[in-house]
N, C-alpha and C positions, 0 to 999 in steps of 0.2 A: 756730700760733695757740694760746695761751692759752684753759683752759678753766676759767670756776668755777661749783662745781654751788651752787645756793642752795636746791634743791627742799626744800619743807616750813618753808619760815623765810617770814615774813608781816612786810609792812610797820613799820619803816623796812629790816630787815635786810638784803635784796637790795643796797637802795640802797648802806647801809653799805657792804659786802662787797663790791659793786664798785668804786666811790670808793678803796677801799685794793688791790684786784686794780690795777687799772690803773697805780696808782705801780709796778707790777714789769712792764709793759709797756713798751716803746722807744714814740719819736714814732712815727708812723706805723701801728704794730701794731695787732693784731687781737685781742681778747678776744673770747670764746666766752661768752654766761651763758646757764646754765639756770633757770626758778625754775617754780613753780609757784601761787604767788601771782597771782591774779587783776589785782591793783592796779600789779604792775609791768609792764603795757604800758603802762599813761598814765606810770607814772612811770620811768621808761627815758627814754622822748619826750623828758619835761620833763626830767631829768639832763642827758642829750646837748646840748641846746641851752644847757642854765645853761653848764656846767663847758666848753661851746666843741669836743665831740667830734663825733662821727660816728653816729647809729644807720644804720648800713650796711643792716642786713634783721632782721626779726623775724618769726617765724612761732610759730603756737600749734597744738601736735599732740596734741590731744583733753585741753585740761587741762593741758600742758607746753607752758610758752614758752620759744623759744632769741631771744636776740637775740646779736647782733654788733654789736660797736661797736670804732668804730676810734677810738685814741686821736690828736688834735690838739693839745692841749696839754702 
């Protein structure tokens, strides 16, 4: 699994920077993100379902979000 850390980088940047993480992912793979930005659990969500991937699980540990998201397209 693919990991990209985004902590300390604020709206749109996560998004950015995952959008381009995943082109270096295979179909079916797994990307790891960290961020710390507030705003990227809704917007993970909303990504996943535009661009047709996968939010597999996301959890928030006091202030740090990891999601997972599997790439489908």
């Amino acid at each position: 699994m693919d990991i990209l850390d985004v902590t300390g980088l604020a709206c749109p940047l996560p998004i950015l920077r995952t959008k381009k993480a995943l082109k270096n992912v295979a179909q079916g793979g797994l990307l790891k993100v960290v961020a710390t930005d507030p705003g990227a659990v809704r917007d993970m969500d909303v990504f996943c379902r535009q661009t047709g991937n996968e939010l597999v699980e996301w959890a928030d540990e006091g202030g740090t979000y990891t999601f997972v998201i599997k790439r489908l397209t």
